[in-house]
C-alpha positions as CSV (number, residue, x, y, z in Angstrom):
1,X,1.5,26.1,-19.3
2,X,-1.3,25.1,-17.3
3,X,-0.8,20.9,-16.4
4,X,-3.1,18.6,-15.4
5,X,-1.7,15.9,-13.0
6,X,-4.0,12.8,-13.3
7,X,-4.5,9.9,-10.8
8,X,-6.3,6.7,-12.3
9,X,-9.3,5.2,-9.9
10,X,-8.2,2.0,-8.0
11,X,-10.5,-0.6,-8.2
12,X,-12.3,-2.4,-5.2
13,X,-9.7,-3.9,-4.0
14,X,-8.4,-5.0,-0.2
15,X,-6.0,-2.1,-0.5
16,X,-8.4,0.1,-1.3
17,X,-10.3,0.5,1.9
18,X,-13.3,1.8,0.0
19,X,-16.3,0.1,2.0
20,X,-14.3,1.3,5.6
21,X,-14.0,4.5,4.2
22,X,-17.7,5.5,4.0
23,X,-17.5,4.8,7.7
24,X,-15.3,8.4,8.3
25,X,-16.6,9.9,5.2
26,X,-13.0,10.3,3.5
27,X,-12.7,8.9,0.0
28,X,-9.1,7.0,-0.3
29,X,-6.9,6.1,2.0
30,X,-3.9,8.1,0.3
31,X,-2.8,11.2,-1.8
32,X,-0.9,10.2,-4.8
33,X,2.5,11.4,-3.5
34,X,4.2,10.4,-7.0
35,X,2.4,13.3,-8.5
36,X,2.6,15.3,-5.8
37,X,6.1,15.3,-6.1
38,X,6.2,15.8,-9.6
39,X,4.5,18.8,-9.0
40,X,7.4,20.2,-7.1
41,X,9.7,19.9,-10.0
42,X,8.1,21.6,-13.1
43,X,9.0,25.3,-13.8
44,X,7.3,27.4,-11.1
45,X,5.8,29.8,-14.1
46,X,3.6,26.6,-14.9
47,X,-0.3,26.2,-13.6
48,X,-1.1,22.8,-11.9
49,X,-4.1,20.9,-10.9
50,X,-4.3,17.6,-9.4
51,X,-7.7,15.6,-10.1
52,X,-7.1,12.3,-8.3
53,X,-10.1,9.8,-9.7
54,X,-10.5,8.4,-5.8
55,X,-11.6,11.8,-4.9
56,X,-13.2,13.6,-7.8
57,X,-14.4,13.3,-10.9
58,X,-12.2,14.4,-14.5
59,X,-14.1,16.9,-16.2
60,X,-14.2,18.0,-19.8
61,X,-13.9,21.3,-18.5
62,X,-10.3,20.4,-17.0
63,X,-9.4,18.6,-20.0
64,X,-10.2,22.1,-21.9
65,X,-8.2,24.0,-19.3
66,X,-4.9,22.1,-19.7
67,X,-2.0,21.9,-22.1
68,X,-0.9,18.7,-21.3
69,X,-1.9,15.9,-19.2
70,X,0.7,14.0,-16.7
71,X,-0.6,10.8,-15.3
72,X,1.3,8.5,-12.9
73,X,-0.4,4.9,-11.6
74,X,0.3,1.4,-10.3
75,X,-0.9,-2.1,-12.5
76,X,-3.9,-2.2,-10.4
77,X,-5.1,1.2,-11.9
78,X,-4.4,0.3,-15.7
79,X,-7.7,-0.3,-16.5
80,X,-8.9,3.3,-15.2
81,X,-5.6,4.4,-16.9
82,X,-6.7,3.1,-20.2
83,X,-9.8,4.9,-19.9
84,X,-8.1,8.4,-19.1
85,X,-5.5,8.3,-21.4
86,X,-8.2,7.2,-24.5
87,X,-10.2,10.5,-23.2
88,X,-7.1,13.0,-23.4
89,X,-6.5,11.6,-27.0
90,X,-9.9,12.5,-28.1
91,X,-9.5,15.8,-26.6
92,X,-6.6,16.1,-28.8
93,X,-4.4,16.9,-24.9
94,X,-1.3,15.4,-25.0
95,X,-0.6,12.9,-22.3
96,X,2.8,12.3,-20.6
97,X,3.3,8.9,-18.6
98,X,5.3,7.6,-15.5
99,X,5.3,5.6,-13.0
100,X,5.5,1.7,-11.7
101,X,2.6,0.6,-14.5
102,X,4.0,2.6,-17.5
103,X,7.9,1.9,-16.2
104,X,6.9,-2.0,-15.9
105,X,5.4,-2.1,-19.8
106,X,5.2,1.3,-21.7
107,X,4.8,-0.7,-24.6
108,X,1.4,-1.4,-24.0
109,X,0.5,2.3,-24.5
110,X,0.6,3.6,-27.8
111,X,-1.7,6.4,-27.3
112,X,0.7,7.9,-24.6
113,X,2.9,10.5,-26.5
114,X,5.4,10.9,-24.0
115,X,7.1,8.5,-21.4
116,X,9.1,9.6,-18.1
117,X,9.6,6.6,-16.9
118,X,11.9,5.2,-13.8
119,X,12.6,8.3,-11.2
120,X,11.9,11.7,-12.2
121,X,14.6,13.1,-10.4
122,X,17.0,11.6,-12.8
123,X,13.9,11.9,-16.2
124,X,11.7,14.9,-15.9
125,X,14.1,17.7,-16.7
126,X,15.8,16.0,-20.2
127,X,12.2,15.9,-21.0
128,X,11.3,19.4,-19.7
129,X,14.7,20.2,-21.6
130,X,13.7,19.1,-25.4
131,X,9.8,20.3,-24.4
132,X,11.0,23.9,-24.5
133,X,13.4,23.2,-27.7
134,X,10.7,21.9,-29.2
135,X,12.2,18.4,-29.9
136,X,10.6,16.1,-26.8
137,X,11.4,12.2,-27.7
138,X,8.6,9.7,-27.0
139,X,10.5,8.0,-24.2
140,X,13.2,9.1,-21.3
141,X,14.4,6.5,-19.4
142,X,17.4,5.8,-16.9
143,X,19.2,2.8,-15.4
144,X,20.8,5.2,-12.6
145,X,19.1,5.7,-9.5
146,X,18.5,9.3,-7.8
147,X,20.1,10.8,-5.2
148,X,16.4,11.8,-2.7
149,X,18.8,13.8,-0.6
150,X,17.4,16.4,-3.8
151,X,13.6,15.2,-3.7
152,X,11.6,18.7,-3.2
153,X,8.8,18.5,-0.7
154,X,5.6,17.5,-2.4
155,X,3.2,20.4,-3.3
156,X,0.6,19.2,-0.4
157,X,-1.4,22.3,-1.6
158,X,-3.3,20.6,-4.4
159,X,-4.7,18.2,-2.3
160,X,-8.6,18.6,-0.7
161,X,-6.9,17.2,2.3
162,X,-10.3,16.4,4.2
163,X,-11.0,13.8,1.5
164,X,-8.4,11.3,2.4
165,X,-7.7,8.9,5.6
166,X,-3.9,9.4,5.9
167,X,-1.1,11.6,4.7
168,X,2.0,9.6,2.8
169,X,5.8,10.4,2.9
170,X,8.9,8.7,2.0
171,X,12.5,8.4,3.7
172,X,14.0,5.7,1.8
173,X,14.0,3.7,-1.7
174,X,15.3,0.5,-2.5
175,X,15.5,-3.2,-0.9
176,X,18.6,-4.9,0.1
177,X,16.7,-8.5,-0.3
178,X,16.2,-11.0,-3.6
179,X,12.5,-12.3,-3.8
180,X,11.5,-13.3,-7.2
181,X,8.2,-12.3,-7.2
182,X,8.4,-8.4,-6.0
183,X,9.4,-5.9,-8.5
184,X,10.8,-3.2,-6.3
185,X,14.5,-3.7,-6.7
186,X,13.4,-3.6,-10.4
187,X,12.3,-0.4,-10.3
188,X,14.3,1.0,-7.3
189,X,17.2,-0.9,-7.3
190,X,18.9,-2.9,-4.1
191,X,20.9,0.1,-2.9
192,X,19.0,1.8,0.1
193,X,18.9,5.4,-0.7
194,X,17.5,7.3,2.0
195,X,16.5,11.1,2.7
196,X,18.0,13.3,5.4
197,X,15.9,13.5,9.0
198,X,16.0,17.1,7.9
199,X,13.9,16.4,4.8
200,X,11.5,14.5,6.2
201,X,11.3,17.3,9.5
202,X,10.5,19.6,6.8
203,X,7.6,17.3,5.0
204,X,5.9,16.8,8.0
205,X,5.9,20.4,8.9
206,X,4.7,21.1,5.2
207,X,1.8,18.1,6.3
208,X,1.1,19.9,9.8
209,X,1.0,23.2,8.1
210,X,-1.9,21.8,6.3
211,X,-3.9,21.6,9.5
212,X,-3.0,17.5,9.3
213,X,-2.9,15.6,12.5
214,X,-3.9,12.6,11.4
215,X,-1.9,9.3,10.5
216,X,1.2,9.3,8.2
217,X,2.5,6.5,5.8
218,X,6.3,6.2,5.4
219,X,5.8,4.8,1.9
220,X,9.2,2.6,2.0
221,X,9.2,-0.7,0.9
222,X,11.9,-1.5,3.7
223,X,11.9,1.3,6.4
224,X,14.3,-0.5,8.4
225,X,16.6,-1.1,5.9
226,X,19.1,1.3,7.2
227,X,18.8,0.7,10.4
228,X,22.1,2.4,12.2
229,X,20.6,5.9,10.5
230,X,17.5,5.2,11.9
231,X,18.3,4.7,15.2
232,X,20.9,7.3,15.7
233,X,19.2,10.4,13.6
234,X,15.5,10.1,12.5
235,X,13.8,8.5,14.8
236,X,15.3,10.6,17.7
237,X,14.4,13.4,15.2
238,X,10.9,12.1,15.0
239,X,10.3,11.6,18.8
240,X,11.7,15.2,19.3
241,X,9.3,16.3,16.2
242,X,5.6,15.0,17.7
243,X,6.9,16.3,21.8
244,X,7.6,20.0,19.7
245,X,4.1,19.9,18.5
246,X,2.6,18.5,20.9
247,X,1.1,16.0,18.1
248,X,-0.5,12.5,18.8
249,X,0.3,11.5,14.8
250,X,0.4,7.9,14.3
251,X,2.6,6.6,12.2
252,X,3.0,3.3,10.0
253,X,4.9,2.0,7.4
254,X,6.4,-1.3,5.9
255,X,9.1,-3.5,6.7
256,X,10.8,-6.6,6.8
257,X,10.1,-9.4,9.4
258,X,14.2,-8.9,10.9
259,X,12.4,-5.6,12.7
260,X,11.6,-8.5,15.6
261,X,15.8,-9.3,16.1
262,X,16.3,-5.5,17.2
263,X,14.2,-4.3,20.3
264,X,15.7,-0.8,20.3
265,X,14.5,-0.1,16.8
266,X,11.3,-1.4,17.9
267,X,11.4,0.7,20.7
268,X,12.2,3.7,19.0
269,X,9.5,3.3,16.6
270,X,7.0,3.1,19.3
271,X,7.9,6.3,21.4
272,X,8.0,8.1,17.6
273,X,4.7,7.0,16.8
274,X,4.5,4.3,15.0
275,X,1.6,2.0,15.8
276,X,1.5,-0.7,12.6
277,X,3.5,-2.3,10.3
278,X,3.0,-4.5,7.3
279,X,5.4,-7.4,6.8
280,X,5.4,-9.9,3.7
281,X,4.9,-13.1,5.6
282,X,4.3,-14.6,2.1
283,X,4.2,-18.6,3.9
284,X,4.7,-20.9,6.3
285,X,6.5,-23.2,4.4
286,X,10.5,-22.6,4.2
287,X,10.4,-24.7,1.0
288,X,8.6,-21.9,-0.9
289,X,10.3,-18.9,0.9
290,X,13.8,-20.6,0.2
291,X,13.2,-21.1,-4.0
292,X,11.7,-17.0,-4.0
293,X,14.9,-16.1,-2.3
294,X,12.8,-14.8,0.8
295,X,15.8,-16.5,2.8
296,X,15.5,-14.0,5.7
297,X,11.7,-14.8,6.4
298,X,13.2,-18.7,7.2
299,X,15.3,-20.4,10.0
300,X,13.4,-18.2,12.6
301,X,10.2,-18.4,14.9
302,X,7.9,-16.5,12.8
303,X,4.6,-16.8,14.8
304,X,7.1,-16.0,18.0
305,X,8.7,-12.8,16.0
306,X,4.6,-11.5,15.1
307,X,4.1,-11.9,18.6
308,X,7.6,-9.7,19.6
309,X,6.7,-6.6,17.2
310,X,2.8,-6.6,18.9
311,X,4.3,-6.9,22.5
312,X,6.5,-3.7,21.4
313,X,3.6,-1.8,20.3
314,X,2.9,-2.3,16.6
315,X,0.3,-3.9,15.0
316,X,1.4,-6.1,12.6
317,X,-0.5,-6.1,8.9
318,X,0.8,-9.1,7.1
319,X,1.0,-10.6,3.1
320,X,0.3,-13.9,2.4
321,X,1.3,-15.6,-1.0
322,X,-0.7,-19.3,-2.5
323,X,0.4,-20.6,-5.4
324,X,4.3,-21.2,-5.0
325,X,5.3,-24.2,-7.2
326,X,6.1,-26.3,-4.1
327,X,2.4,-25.7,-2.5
328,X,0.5,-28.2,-2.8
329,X,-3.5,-28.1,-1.7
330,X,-2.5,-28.2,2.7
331,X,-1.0,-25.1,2.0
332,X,-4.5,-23.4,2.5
333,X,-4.8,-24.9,6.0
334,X,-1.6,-24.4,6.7
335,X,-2.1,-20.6,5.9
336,X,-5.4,-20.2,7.4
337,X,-4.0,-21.8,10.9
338,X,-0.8,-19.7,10.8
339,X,-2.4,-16.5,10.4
340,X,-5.5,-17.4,13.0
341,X,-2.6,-18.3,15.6
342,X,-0.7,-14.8,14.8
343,X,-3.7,-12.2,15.6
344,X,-2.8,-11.0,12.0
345,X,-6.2,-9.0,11.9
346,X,-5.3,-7.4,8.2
347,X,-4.1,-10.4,6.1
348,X,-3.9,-10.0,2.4
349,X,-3.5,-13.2,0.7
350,X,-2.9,-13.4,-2.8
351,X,-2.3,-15.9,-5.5
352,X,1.4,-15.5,-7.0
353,X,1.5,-13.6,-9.9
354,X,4.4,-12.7,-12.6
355,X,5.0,-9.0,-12.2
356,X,7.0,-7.5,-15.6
357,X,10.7,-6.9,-14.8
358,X,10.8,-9.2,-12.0
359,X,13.1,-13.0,-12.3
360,X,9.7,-14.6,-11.8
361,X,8.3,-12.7,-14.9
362,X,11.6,-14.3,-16.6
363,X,11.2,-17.6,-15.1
364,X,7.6,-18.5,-16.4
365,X,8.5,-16.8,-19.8
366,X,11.3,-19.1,-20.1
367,X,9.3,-22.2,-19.0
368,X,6.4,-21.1,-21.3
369,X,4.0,-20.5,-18.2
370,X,3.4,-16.7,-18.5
371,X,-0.3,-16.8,-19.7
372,X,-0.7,-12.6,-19.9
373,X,0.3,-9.5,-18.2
374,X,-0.7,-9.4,-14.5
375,X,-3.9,-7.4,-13.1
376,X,-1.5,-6.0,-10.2
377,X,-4.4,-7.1,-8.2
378,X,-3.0,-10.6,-6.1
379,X,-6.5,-11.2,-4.3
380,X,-8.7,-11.2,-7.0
381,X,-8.3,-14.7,-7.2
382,X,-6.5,-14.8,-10.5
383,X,-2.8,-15.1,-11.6
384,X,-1.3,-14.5,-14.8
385,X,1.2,-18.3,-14.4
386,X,0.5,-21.6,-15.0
387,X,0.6,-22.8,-11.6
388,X,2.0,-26.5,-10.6
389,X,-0.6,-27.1,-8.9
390,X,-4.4,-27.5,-10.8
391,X,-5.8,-24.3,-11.4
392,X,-9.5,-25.2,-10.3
393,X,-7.9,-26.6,-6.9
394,X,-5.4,-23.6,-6.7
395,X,-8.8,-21.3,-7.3
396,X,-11.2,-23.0,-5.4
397,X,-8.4,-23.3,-2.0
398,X,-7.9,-19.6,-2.3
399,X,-11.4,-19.0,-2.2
400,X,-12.4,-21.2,0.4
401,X,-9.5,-19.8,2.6
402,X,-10.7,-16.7,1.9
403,X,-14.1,-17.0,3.0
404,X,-13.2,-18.6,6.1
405,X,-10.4,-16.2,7.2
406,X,-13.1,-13.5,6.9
407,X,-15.7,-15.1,8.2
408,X,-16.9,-13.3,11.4
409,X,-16.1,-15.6,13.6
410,X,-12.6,-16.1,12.9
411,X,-12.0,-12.5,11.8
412,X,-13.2,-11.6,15.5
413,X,-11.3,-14.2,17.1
414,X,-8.0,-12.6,15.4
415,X,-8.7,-9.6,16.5
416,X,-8.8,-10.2,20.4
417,X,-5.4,-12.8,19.9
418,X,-3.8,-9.6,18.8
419,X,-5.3,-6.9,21.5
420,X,-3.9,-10.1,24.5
421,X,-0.6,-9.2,22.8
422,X,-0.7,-5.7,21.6
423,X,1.0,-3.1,23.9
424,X,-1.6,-0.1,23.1
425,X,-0.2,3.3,22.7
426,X,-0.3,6.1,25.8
427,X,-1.1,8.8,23.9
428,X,-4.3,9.0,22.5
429,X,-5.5,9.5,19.0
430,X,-6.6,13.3,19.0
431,X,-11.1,12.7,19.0
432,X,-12.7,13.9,16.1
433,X,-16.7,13.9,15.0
434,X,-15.6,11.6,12.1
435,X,-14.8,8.9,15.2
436,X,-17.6,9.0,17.0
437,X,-19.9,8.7,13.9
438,X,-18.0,5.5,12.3
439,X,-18.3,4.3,16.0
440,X,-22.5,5.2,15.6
441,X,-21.9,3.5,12.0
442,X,-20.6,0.4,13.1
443,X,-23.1,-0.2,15.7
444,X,-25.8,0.1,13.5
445,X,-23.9,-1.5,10.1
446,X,-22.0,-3.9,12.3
447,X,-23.8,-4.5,15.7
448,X,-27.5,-4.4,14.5
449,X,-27.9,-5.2,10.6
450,X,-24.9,-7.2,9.9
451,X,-24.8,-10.9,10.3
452,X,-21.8,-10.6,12.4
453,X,-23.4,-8.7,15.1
454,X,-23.1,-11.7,18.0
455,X,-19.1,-11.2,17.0
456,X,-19.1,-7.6,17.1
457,X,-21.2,-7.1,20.3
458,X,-18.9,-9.9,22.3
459,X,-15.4,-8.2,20.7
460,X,-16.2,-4.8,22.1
461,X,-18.0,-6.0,25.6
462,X,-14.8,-8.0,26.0
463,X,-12.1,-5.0,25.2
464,X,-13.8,-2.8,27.2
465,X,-13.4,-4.9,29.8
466,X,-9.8,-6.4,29.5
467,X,-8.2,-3.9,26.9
468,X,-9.9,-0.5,27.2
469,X,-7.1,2.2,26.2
470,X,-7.6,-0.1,22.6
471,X,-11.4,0.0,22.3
472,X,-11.1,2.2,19.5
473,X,-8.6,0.3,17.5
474,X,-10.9,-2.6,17.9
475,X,-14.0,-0.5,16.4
476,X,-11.7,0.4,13.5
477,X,-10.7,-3.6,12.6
478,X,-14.5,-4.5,13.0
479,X,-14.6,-1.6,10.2
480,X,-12.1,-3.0,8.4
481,X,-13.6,-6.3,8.3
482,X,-16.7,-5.0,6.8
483,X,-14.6,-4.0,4.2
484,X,-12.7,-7.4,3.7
485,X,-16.2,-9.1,3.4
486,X,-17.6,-6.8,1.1
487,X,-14.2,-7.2,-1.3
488,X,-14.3,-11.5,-0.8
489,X,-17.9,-11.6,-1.8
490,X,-17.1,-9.5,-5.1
491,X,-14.0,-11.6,-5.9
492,X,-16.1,-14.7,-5.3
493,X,-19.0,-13.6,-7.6
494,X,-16.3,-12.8,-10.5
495,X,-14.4,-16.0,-9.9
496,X,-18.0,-17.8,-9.9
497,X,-18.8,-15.9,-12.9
498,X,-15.3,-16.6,-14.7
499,X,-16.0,-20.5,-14.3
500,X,-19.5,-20.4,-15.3
């Protein structure tokens, strides 16, 4: 059979990177690994081809070519979803579905014919079973989670490599914590589940084989979660790994903000390579972190455990959350001050919204407050609740915090309280072309046109100066930025729009 593995467009969003992008000429930040993995597990016999929708285009002439269709996305991608699956239907190609989006609300699909939802390790083969009996059911489904110690490597092979930013693994699933508001432990469960340092040895020689040296995301939702195996097998194993190879890979991934209470994992982490991390901060206030059940992100010096993980060499991303049912309108002061003092540089704040599965979801449903299903997209100033707070004050906060948090000056002045912290990397990122043109980029986009050019000029004088070795991570924020600004300005129009 010959299957086409589909990956819906993400729209321009802050996770999406698409404006910083341009400046390296790669078009998405990462490969869809879901489907990449999926492609590992279908009969060898069968013909695959991956079109991923941030890369290329879907042709008719690939519709045409395959026998069935397998698409895989995240809530944010459901409207370029919608648009796929109506275009297989026409085509008369059958479509098969899985993933977070269809796992979180299949219902919501009735063109899809077939569903493999939750982990395909456990719901693939029933459904490859009945396929070749000829009896396939419309939905496969499982409330056990999957042992990854039998995850295959992903078929890095269908991937135009050159096209993306960054690579993307995964060691572990699963979250040991309780917020109300994320939906991982309804989809992965609280049990950590974690791959053998002998997997992931292998899926980073299947990436380097590829001819990647570039960075690498440990997809994890809690990377530290199992801490002990961390420190005693894969991270050894990955230190040994990049001196073997004589590789200057960076690394990043997410965790939880514990990672500051243990400076040998932190330690460990650096001298493997990883250079960033992105923590759900959510808020300041321990009122709101206590009533999500985010108890472990209270009782502790946040600002002063930011400040630990930069001094140990990793850049700290963070997520920010308005909206709780305790805010009320200081909260976007208070936010905006917290994250200006923490040299967060990359701080996505969203407005709280009711993901399907999670006890939030079933909170406002009970209260009568759920209003419709959630964009998966917290900073587009929208939520799907009915907030405690007035919705034109909750909207018009968010917005204003927004715009000043990435306004040039402050965006700027976050980026030189985190280099004063930051404990740069020895090794150096391996120089490609692609660098020294978004460097040529920025100058002109940045330095010359933009209206943050005073910033930009200052920011690099400055580093170059007091914080050399980190002059290019600096060039890459001010990217970043551009990006950030481009994305507030859109929401802002829409929100504008929506009121008007």
């Amino acid at each position: 059979m010959n299957i086409l593995l589909i990956y819906p467009e993400f729209p321009d969003t802050f996770w999406s990177f698409k404006h910083a992008l341009k400046f390296v000429n790669k078009k998405a930040s990462l490969p869809p690994l879901g489907l990449l993995t999926i492609a590992s597990m279908l009969p060898e016999s069968w013909q695959r081809r991956l079109v991923d929708l941030n890369v290329s285009t879907l042709t008719l002439k690939d519709i045409a070519w395959a026998d069935m269709a397998f698409i895989s996305a995240m809530a944010v991608q459901q409207e370029s979803a919608r648009k796929i699956i109506t275009l297989c239907n026409k085509a008369g190609l059958k479509v098969i579905a899985g993933g977070p989006l269809f796992t979180s609300e299949h219902e919501a699909f009735p063109l899809v014919d077939h569903f493999v939802l939750n982990e395909a390790e456990l719901t693939l083969q029933p459904f490859l079973d009945d396929l070749n009996k000829g009896t396939p059911k419309r939905v496969y489904s499982s409330e056990l989670f999957a042992d990854i110690t039998r995850t295959p490597i992903p078929q890095w092979n269908l991937l135009d490599i050159k096209k993306y930013a960054s690579m993307a693994l995964q060691f572990s699933r699963g979250c040991p914590y309780q917020c109300d508001f994320c939906n991982v432990t309804a989809l992965l469960g609280h049990k950590i589940r974690t791959k053998n340092s002998a997997q992931i040895i292998a899926e980073l020689d299947g990436i380097h084989r590829m001819g990647w040296q570039d960075t690498i995301f440990f997809v994890d939702d809690n990377f530290i979660a199992h801490k002990s195996y961390l420190k005693k097998e894969l991270l050894p194993r990955l230190i040994e790994w990049q001196k073997k190879n004589k590789t200057t890979t960076r690394l990043y991934t997410e965790c939880s903000i514990n990672l500051a209470d243990d400076p040998e994992l932190m330690e460990l982490m650096f001298q493997a390579g990883f250079y960033q991390v992105f923590i759900g901060i959510e808020t300041p206030e321990n009122t709101a972190l206590e009533a999500c059940g985010k108890q472990h992100n209270t009782s502790r010096d946040m600002l002063g455990n930011i400040k630990r993980i930069q001094q140990a060499g990793m850049e700290v991303q963070g997520g920010f959350i308005v909206g709780f049912d305790s805010d009320t309108p200081s909260i976007f002061q208070k936010q905006i001050e917290f994250i200006q003092k923490s040299g967060i540089v990359t701080a996505m704040v969203g407005i709280l919204q009711a993901l399907p599965g999670t006890r939030l979801y079933e909170r406002m449903q009970k209260e009568g407050r759920l209003l419709h299903n959630s964009s998966g997209d917290n900073a587009d100033s929208n939520t799907n609740i009915v907030p405690k707070m007035d919705i034109e004050i909750l909207r018009r906060g968010y917005t204003e915090m927004m715009t000043q948090l990435y306004a040039p000056k402050q965006y700027y002045k976050r980026i030189r309280t985190l280099l004063l912290e930051y404990r740069t990397p020895k090794s150096k990122e391996r120089f490609r072309f692609s660098h020294l043109m978004a460097f040529l980029r920025s100058t002109v986009l940045l330095g010359m046109v933009g209206r943050e050019r005073f910033q930009y000029w200052k920011m690099l004088i400055w580093t170059f100066f007091h914080r050399q070795r980190a002059l290019p991570h600096a060039i890459t924020l001010a990217i970043y930025g551009h990006h950030f600004r481009k994305v507030c300005k859109l929401h802002l129009k829409e929100t504008q729009r929506a009121a008007g």
